[in-house]
N, C-alpha and C positions, 0 to 999 in steps of 0.2 A: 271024919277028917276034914276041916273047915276052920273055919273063922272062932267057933267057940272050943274046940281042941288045944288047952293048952301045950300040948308037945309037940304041934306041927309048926312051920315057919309062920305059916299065915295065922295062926292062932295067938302067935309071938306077937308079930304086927300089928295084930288086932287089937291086942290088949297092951301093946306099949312096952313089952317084961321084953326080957333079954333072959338066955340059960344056953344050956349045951346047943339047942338045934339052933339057935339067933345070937352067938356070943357078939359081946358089945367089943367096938373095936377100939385097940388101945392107941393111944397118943404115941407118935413117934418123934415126940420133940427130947427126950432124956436120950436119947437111941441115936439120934442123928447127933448132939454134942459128944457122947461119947467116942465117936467115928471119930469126927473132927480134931480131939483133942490128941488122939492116938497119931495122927498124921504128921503132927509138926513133930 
């Protein structure tokens, strides 16, 4: 469990990938207009 383990976070890291243990984080720019629009 390290740096060359692809299924640990630091393995993630290491090699740049993103998957279940390092999920890549999503954009909250669709997210926050839709808030907005519903307000007025």
């Amino acid at each position: 469990m390290g740096k060359g383990d692809q299924r640990s976070k630091r393995g993630k890291i290491w090699r740049g990938t993103s998957g279940k243990t390092r999920p890549k984080k999503k954009k909250n720019k669709e997210a926050n207009e839709d808030k907005s629009s519903q307000e007025e």
